[in-house]
FIZA-504727 format. One record per residue (C-alpha): residue number from 0; x, y, z; residue in three letters. Coordinates in steps of 0.2 Angstrom, whole numbers. Each point is the difference from the previous one (the first is absolute). Layout:
<recs>
REC    i      u      v      w   aa
REC  NUM      X      Y      Z  ala
...
</recs>
This chain:
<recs>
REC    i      u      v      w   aa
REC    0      0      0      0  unk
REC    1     14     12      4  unk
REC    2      8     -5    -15  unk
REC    3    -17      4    -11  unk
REC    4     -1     17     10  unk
REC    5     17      6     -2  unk
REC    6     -4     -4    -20  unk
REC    7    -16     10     -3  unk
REC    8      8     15     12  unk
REC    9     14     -1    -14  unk
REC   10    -10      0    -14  unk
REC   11    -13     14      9  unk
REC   12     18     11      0  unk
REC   13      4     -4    -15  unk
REC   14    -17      5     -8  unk
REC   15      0     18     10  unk
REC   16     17      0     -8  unk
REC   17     -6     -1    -17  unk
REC   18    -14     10      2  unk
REC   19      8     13      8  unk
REC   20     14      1    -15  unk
REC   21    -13     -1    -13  unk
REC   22    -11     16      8  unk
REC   23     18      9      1  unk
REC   24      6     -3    -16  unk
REC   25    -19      5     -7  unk
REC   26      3     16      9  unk
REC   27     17      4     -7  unk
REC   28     -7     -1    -17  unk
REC   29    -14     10      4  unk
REC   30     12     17      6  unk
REC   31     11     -5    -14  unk
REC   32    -13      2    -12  unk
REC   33     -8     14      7  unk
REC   34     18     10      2  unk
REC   35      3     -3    -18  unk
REC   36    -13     12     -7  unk
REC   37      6     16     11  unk
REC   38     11     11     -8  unk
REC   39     -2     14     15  unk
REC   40     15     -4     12  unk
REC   41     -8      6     16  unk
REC   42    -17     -9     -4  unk
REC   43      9    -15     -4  unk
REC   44     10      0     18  unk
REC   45    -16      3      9  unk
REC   46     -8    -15    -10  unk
REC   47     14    -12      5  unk
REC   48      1      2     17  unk
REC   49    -19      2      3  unk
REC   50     -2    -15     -9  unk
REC   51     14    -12      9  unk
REC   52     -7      9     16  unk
REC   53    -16     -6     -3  unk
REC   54      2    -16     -9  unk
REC   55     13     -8     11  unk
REC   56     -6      8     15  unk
REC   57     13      9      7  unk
REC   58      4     11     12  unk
REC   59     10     13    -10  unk
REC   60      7      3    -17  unk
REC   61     12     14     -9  unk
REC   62     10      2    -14  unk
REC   63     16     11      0  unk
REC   64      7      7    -15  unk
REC   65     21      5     -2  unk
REC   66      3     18     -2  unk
REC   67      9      9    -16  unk
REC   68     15     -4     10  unk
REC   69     -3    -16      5  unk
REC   70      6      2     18  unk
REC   71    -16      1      6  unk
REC   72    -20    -13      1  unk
REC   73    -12     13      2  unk
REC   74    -17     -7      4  unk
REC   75    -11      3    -14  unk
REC   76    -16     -7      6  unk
REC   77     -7     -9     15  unk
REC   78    -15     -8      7  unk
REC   79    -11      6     13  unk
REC   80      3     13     13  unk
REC   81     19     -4      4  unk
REC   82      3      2    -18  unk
REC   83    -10     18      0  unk
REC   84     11      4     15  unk
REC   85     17     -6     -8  unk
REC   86     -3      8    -16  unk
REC   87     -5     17      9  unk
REC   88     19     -3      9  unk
REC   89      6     -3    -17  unk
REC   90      8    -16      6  unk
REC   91     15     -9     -9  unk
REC   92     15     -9      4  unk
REC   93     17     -1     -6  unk
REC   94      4    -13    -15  unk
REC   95     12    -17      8  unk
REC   96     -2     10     18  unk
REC   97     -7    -10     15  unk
REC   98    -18     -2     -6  unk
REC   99     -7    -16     -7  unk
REC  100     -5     12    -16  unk
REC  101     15     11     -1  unk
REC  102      9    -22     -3  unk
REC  103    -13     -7    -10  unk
REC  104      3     17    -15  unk
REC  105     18     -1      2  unk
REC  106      2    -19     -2  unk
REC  107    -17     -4    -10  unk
REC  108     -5    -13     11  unk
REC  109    -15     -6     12  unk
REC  110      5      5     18  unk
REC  111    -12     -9     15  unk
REC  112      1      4     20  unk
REC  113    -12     -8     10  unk
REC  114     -4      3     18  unk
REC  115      3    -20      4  unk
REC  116     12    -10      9  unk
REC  117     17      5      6  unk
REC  118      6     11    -11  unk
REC  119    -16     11     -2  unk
REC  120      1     18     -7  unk
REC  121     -9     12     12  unk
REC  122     -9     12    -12  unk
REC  123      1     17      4  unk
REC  124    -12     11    -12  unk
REC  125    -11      9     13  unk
REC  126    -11      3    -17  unk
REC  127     -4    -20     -1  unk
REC  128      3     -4     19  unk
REC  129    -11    -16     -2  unk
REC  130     14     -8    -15  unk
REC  131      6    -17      6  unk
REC  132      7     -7    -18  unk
REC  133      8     12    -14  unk
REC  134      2     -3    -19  unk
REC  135      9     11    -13  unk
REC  136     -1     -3    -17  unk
REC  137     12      7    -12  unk
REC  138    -11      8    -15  unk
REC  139     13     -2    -15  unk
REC  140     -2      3    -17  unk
REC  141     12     -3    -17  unk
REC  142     13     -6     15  unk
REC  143      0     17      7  unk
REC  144    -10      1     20  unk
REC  145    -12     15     -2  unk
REC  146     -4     -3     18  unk
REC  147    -10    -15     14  unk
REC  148    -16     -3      6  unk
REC  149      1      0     19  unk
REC  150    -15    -12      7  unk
REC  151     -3     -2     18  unk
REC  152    -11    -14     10  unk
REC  153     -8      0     17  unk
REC  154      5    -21      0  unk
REC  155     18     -4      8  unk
REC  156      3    -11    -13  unk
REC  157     -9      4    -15  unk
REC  158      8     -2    -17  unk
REC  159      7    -16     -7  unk
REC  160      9     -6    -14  unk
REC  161    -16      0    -11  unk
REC  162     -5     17      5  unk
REC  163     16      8     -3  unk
REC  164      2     -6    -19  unk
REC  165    -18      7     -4  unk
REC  166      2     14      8  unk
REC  167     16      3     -8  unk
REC  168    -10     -5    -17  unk
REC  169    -12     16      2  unk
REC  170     16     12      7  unk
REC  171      8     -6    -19  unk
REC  172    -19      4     -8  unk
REC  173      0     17      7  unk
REC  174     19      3     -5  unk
REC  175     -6     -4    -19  unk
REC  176    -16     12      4  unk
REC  177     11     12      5  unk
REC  178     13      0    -13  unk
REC  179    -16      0    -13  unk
REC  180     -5     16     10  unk
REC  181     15      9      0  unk
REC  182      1     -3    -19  unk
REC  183    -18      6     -5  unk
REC  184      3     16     12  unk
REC  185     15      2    -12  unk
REC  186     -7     -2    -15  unk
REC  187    -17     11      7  unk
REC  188     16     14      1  unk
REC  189      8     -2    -15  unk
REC  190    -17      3     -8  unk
REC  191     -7     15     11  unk
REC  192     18      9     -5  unk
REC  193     -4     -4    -19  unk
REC  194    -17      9      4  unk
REC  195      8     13      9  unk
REC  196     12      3    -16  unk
REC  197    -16     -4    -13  unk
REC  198    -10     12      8  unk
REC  199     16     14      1  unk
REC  200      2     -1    -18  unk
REC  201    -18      1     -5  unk
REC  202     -4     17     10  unk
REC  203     17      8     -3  unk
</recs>
């Protein structure tokens, strides 16, 4: 009987598994294909984070952009009120300084802390004082970082394996989406200057 039980509490796991990694990876393609039409920066920022907020139920999420000078994440866009706060502080940290984000620009990879075991990280952002497990993304397009998605749980031990590799799939999405807006936003210019000089030429 033991034997029997300790089967169907395996298979129970196993089914939660499953479903749990089919429900995530239905929801990475749903913010992939809903970033992919939005060509406003800002707009699409808001609707990444909102969206993974949302969707993964999360306790926080933000994505920080490098400055001209890359020596600087400045944090773009933020959910809820500790993201209203931080942005109204014009938050940002320095690129491959302490921070998890500052790491995860400079060497392009995942970067994990989790508030577990002995070697836990105590998180001190007084805006997310309720943060027990941290993730940053890096957001990299054509090889080059344009940034990371900071997420944030309430759980001590809250992303695995699975979660960080679709995770990191949407943070690649939105580095495309935003590489396909910085382009249009060119092109936009390029044209209103053509315009500019059209319209110059015609009234002089």
């Amino acid at each position: 009987r033991l034997a029997q039980e300790s089967i169907e509490k395996q298979l129970q796991d196993r089914t939660v598994y499953y479903q749990r990694h089919l429900m995530q990876g239905r929801v990475a393609a749903e913010i992939s294909g809903s970033i992919s039409s939005i060509l406003d920066q800002q707009q699409l920022l808001q609707a990444v984070v909102d969206l993974m907020q949302e969707r993964f139920e999360l306790y926080y999420v933000g994505v920080f952009v490098q400055d001209t000078d890359k020596k600087f994440a400045v944090l773009r866009t933020g959910t809820g009120e500790a993201g209203k706060k931080m942005l109204a502080a014009h938050h940002s940290l320095a690129i491959g300084g302490s921070s998890m984000i500052g790491w995860s620009i400079l060497n392009r990879q995942p970067r994990i802390a989790l508030d577990t075991g002995t070697e836990a990280i105590r998180f001190n952002n007084p805006y997310l004082p309720l943060t027990r497990s941290e993730l940053a993304l890096p957001i990299v397009a054509k090889g080059e970082a344009l940034g990371a998605l900071s997420i944030q749980s309430t759980q001590p031990n809250a992303f695995t394996e699975d979660d960080i590799a679709i995770m990191q799939g949407i943070a690649n999405s939105l580095g495309a989406a935003l590489e396909n807006a910085r382009l249009y936003q060119q092109t936009e210019n390029a044209l209103n200057e053509v315009r500019a000089v059209s319209n110059e030429f015609i009234t002089s």
